[in-house]
mmCIF file of the N, C-alpha and C atoms, coordinates in Angstrom:
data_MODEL
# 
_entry.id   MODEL 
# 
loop_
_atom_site.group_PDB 
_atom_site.id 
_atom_site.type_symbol 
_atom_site.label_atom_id 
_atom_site.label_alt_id 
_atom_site.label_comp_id 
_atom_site.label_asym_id 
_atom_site.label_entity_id 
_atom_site.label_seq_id 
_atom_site.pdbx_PDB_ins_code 
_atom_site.Cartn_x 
_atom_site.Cartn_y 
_atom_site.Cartn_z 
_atom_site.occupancy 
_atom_site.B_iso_or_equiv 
_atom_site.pdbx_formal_charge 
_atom_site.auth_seq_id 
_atom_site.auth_comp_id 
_atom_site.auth_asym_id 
_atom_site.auth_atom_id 
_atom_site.pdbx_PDB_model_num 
ATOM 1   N N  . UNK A 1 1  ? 60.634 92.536 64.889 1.00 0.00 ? 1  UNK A N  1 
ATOM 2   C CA . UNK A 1 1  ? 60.447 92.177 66.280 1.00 0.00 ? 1  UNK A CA 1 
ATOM 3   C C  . UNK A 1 1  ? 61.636 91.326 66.720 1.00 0.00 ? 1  UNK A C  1 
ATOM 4   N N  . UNK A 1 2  ? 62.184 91.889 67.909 1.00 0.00 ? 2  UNK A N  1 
ATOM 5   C CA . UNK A 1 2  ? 63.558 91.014 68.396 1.00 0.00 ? 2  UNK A CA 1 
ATOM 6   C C  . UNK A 1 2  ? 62.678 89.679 69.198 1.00 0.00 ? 2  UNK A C  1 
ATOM 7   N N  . UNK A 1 3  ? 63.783 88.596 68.848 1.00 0.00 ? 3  UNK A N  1 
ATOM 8   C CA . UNK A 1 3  ? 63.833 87.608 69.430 1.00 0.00 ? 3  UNK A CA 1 
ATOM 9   C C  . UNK A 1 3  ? 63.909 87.305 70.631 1.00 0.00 ? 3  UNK A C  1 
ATOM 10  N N  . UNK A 1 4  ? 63.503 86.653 71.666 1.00 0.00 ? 4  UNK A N  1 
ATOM 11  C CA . UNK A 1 4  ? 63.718 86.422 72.962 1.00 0.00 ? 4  UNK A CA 1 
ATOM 12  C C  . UNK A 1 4  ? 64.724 85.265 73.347 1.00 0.00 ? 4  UNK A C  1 
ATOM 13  N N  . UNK A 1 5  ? 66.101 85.601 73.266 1.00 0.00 ? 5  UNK A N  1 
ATOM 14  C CA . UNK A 1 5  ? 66.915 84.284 73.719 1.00 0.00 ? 5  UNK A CA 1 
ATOM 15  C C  . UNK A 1 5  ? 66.701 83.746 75.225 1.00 0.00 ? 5  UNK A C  1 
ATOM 16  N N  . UNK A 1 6  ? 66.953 82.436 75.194 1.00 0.00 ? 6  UNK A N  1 
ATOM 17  C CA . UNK A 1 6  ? 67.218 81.823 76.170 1.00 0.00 ? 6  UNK A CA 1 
ATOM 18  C C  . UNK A 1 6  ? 68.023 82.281 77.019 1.00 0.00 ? 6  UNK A C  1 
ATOM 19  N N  . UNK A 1 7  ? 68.514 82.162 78.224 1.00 0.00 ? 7  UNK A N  1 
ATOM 20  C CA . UNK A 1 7  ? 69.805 81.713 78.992 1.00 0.00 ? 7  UNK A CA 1 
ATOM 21  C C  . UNK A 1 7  ? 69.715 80.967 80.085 1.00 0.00 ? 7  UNK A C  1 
ATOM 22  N N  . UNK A 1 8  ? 71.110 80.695 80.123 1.00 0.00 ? 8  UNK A N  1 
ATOM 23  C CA . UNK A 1 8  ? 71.344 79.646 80.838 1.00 0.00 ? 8  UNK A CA 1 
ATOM 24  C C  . UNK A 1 8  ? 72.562 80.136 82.634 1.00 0.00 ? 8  UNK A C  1 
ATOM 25  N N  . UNK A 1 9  ? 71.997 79.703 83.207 1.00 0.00 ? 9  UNK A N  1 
ATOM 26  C CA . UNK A 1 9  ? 73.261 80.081 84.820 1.00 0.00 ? 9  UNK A CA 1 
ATOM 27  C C  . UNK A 1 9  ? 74.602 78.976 84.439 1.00 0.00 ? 9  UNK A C  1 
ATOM 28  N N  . UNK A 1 10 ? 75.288 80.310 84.397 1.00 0.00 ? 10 UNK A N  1 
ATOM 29  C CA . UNK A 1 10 ? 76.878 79.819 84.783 1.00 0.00 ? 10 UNK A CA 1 
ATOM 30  C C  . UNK A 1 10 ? 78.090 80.162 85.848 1.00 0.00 ? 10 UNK A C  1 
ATOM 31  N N  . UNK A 1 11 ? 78.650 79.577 86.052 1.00 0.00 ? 11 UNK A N  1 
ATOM 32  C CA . UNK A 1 11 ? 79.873 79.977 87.231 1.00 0.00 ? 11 UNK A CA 1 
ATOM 33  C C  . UNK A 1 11 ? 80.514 81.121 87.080 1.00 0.00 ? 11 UNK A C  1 
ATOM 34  N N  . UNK A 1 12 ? 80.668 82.361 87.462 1.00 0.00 ? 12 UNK A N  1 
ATOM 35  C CA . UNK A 1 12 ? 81.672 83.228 87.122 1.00 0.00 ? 12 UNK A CA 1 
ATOM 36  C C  . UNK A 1 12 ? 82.826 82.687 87.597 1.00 0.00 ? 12 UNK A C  1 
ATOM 37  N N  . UNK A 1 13 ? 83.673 83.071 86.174 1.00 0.00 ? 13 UNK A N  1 
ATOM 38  C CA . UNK A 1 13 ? 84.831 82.662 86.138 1.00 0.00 ? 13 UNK A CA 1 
ATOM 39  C C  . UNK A 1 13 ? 85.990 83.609 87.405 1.00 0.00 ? 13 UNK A C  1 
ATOM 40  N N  . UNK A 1 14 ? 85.200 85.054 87.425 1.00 0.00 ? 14 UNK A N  1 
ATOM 41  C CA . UNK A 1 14 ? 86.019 85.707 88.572 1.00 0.00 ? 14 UNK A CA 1 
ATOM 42  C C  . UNK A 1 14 ? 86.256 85.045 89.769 1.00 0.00 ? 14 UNK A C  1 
ATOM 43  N N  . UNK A 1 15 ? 84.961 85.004 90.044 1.00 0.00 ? 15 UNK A N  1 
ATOM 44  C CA . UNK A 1 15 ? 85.081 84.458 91.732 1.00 0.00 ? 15 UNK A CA 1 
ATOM 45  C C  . UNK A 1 15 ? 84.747 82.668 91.774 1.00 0.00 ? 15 UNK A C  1 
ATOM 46  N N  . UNK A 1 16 ? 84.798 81.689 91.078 1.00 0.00 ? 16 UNK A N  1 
ATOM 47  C CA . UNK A 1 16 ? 85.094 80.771 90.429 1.00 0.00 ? 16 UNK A CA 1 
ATOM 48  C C  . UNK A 1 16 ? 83.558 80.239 91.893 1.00 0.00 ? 16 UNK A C  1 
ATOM 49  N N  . UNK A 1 17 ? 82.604 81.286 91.572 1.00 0.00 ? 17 UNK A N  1 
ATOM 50  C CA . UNK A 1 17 ? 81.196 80.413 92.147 1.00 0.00 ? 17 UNK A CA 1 
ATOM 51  C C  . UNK A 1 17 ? 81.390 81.135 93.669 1.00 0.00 ? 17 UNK A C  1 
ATOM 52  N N  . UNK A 1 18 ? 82.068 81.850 94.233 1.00 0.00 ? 18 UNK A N  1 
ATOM 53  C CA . UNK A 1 18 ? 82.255 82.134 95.546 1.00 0.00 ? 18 UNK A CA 1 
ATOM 54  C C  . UNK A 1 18 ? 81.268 83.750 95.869 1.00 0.00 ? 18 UNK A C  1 
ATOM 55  N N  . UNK A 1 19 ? 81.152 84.423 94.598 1.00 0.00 ? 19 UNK A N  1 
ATOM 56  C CA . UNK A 1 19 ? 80.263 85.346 94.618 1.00 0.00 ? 19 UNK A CA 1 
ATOM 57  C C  . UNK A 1 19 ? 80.937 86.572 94.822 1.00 0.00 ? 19 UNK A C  1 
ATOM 58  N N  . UNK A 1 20 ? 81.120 87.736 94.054 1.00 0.00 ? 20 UNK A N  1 
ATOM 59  C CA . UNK A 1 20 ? 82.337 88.678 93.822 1.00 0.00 ? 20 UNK A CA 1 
ATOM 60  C C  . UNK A 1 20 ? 80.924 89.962 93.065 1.00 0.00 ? 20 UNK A C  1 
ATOM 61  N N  . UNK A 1 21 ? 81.648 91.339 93.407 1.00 0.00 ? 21 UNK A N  1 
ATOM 62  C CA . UNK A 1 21 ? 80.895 92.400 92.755 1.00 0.00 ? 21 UNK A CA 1 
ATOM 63  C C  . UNK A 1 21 ? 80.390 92.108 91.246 1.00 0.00 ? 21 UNK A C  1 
ATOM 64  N N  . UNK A 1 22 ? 81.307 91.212 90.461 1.00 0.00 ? 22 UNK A N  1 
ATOM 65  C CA . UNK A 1 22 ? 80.976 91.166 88.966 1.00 0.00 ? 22 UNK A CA 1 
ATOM 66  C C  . UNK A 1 22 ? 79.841 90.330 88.966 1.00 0.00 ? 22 UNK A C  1 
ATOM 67  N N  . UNK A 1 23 ? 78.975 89.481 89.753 1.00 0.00 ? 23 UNK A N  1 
ATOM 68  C CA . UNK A 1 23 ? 78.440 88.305 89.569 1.00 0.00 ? 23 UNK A CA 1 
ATOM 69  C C  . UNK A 1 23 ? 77.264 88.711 90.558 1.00 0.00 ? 23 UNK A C  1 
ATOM 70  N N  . UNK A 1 24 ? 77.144 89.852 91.216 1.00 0.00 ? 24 UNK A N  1 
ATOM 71  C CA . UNK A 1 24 ? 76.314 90.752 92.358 1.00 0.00 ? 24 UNK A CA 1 
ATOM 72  C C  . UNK A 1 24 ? 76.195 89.395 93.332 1.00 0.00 ? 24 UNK A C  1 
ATOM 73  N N  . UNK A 1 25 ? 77.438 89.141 93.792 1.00 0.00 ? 25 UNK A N  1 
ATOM 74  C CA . UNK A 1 25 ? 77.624 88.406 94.912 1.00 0.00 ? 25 UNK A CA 1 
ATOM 75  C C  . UNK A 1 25 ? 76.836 86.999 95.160 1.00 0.00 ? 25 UNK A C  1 
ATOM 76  N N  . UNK A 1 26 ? 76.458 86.589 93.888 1.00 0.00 ? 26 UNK A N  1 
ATOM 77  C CA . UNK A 1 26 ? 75.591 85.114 93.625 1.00 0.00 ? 26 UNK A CA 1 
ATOM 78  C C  . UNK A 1 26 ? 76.538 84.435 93.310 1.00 0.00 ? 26 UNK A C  1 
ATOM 79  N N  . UNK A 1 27 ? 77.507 84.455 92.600 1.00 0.00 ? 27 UNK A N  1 
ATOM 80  C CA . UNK A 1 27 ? 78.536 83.100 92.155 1.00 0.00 ? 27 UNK A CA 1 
ATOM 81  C C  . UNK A 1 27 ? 78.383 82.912 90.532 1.00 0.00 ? 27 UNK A C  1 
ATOM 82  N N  . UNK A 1 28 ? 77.202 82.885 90.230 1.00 0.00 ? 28 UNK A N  1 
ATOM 83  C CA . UNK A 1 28 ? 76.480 82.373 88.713 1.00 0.00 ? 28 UNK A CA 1 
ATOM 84  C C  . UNK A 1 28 ? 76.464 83.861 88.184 1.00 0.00 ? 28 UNK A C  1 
ATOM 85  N N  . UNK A 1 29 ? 76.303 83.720 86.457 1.00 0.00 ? 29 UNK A N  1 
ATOM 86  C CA . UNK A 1 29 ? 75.383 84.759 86.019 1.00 0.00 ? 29 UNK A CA 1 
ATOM 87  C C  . UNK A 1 29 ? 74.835 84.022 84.938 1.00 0.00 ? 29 UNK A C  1 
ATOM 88  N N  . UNK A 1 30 ? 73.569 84.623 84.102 1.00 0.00 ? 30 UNK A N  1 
ATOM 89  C CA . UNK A 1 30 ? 73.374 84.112 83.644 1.00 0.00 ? 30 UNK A CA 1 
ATOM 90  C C  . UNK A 1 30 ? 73.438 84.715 81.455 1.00 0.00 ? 30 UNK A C  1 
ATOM 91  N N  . UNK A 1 31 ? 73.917 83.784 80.917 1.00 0.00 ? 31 UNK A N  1 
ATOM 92  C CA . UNK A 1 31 ? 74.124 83.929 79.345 1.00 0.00 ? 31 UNK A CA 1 
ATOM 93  C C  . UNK A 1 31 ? 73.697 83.069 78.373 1.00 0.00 ? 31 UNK A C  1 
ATOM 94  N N  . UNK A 1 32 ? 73.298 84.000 77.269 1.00 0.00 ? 32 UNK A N  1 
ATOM 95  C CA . UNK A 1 32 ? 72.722 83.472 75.974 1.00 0.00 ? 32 UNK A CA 1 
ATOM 96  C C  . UNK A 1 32 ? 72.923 82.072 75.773 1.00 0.00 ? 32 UNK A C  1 
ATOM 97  N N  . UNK A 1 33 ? 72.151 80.880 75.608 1.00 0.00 ? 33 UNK A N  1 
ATOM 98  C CA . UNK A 1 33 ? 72.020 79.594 75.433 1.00 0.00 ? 33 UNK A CA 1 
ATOM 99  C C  . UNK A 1 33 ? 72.654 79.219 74.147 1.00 0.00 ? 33 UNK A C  1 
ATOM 100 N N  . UNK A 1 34 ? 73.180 78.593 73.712 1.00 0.00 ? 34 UNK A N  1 
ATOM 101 C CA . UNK A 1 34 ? 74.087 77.774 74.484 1.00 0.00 ? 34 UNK A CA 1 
ATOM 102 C C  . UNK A 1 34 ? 75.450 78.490 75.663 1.00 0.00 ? 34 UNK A C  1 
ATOM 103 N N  . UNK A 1 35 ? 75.833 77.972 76.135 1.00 0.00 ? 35 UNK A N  1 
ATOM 104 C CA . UNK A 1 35 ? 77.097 79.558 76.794 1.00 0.00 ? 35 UNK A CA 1 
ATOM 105 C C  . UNK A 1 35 ? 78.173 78.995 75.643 1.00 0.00 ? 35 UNK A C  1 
ATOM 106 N N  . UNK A 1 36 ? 79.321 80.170 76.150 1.00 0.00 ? 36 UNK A N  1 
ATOM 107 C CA . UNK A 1 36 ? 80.601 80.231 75.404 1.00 0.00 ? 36 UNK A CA 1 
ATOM 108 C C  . UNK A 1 36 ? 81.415 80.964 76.057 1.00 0.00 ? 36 UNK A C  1 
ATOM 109 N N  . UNK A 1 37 ? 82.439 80.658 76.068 1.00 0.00 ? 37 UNK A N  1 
ATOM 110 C CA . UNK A 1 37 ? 83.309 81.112 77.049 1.00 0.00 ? 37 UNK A CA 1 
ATOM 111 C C  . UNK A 1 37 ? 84.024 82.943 76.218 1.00 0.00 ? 37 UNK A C  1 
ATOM 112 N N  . UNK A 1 38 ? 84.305 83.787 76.802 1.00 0.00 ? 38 UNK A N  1 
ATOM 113 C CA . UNK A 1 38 ? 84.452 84.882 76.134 1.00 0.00 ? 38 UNK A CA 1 
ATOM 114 C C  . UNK A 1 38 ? 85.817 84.361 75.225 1.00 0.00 ? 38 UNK A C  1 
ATOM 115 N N  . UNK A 1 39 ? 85.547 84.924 73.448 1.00 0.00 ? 39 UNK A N  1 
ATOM 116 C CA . UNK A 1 39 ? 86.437 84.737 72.794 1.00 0.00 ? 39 UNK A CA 1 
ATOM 117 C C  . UNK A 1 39 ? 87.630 86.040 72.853 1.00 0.00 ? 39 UNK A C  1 
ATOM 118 N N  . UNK A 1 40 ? 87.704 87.382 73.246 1.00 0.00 ? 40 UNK A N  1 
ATOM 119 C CA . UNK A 1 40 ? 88.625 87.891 73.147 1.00 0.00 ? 40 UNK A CA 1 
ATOM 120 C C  . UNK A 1 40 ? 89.380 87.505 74.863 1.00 0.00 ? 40 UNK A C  1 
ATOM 121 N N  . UNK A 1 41 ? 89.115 86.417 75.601 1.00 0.00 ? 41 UNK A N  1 
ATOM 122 C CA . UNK A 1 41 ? 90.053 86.669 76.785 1.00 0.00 ? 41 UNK A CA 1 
ATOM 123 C C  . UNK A 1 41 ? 90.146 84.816 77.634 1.00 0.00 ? 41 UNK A C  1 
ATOM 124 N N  . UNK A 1 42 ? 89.221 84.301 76.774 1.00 0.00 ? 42 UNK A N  1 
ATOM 125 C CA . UNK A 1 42 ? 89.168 82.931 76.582 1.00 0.00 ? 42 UNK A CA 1 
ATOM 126 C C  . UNK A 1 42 ? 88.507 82.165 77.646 1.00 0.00 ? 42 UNK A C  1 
ATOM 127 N N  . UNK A 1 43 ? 87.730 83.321 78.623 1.00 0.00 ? 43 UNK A N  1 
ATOM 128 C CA . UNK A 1 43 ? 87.213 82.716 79.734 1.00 0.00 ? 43 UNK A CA 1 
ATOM 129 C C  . UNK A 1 43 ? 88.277 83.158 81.004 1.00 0.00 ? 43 UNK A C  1 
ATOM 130 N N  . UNK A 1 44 ? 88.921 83.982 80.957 1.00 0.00 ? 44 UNK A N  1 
ATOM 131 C CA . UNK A 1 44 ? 89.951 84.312 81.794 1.00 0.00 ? 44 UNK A CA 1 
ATOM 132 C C  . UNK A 1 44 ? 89.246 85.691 82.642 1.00 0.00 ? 44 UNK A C  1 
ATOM 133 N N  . UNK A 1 45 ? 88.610 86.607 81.795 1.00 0.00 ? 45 UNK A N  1 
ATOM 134 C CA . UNK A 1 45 ? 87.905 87.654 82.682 1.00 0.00 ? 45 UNK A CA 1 
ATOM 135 C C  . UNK A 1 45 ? 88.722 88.796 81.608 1.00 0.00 ? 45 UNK A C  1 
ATOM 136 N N  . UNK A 1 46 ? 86.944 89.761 81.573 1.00 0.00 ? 46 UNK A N  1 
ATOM 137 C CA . UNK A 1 46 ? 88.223 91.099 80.385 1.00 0.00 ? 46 UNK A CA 1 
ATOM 138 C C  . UNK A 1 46 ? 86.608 92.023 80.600 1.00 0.00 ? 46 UNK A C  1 
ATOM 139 N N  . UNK A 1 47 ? 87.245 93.610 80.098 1.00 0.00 ? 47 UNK A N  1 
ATOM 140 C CA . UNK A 1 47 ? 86.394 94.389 80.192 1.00 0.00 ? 47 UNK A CA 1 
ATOM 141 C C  . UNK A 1 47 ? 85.134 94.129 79.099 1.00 0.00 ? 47 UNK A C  1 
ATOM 142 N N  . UNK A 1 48 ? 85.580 93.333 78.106 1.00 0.00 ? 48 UNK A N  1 
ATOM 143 C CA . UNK A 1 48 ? 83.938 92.854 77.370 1.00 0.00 ? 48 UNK A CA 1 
ATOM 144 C C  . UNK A 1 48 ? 83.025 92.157 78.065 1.00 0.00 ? 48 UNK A C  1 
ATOM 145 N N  . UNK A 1 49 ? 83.359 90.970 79.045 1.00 0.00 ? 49 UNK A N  1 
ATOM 146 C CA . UNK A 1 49 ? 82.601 89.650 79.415 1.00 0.00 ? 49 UNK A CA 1 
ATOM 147 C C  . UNK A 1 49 ? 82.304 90.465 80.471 1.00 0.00 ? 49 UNK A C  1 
ATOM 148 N N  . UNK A 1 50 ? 82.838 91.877 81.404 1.00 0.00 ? 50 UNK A N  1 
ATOM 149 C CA . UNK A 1 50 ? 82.026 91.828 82.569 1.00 0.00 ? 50 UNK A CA 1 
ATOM 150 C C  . UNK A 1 50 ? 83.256 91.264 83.483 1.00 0.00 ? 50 UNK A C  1 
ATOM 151 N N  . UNK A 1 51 ? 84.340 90.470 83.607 1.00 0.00 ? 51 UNK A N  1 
ATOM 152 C CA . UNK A 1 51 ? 85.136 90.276 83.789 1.00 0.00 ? 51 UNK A CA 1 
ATOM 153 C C  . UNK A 1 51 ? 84.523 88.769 84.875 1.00 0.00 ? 51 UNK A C  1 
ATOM 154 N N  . UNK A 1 52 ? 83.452 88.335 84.021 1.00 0.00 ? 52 UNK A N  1 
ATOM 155 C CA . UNK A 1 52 ? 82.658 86.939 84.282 1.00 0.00 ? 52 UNK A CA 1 
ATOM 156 C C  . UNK A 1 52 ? 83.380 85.520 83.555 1.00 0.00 ? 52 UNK A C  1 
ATOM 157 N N  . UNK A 1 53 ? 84.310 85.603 81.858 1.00 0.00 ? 53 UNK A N  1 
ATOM 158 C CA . UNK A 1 53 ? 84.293 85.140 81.490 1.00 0.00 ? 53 UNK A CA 1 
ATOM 159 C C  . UNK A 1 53 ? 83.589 84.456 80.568 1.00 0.00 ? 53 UNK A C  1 
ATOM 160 N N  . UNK A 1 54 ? 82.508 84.908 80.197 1.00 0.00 ? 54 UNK A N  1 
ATOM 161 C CA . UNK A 1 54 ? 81.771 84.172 79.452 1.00 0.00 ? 54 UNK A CA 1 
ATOM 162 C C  . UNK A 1 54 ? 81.222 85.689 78.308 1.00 0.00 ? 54 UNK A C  1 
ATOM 163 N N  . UNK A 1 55 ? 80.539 84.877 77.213 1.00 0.00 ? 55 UNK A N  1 
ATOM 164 C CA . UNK A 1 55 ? 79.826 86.301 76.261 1.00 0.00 ? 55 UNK A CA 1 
ATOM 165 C C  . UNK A 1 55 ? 78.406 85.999 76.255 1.00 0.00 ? 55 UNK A C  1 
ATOM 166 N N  . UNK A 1 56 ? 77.975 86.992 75.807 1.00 0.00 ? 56 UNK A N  1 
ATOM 167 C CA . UNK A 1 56 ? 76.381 87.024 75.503 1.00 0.00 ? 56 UNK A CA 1 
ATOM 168 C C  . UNK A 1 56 ? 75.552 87.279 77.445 1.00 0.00 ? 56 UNK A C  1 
ATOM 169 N N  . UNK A 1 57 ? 76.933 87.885 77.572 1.00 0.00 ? 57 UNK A N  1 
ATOM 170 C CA . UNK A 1 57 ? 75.660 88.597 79.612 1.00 0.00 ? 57 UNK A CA 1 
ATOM 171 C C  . UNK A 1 57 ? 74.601 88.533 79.383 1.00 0.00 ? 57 UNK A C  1 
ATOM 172 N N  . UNK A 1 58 ? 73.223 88.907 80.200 1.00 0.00 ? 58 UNK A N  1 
ATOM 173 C CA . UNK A 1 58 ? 72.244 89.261 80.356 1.00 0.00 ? 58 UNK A CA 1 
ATOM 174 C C  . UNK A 1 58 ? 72.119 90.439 80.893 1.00 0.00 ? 58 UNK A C  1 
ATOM 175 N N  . UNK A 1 59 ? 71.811 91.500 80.493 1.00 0.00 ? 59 UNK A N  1 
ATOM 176 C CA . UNK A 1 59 ? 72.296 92.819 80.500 1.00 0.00 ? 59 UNK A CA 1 
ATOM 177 C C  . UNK A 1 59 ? 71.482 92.944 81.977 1.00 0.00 ? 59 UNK A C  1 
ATOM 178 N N  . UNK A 1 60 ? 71.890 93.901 83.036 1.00 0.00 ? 60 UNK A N  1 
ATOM 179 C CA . UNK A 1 60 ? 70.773 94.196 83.843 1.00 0.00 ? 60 UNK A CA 1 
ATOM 180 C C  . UNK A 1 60 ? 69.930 94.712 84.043 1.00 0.00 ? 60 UNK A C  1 
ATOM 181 N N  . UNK A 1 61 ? 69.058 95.316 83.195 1.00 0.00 ? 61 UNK A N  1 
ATOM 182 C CA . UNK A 1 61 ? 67.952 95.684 82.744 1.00 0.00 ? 61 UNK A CA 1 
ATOM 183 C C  . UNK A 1 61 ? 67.558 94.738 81.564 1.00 0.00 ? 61 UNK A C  1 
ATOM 184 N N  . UNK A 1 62 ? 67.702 93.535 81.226 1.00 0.00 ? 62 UNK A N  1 
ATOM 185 C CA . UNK A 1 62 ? 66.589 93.414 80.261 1.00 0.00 ? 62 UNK A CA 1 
ATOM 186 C C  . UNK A 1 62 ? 65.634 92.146 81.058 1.00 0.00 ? 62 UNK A C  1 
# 
């Protein structure tokens, strides 16, 4: 049986909170507790993070 993580709302790093297509125009998204900033792009925005900056998304369906 999978685990149910936490998460937590953070700033997308794209639109730095101003609300942009990657972030469905809220500013925040929200990721796996504790957050972490994406390690292959360092929080800069990349096709893994969603181009949010951060890892562990919340997929949109779950």
């Amino acid at each position: 049986m999978a685990e149910n993580p936490s998460y937590t709302e953070v700033i997308c790093a794209h639109c730095e909170g101003l609300g942009c297509i990657y972030c469905d125009k809220k500013g925040c998204v929200p990721v796996k507790s504790p957050p972490k900033k994406c390690r292959r792009c360092e929080g800069a925005g990349c096709i893994y993070c969603g181009y949010t900056g951060w890892a562990g998304l919340k997929g949109k369906y779950e």
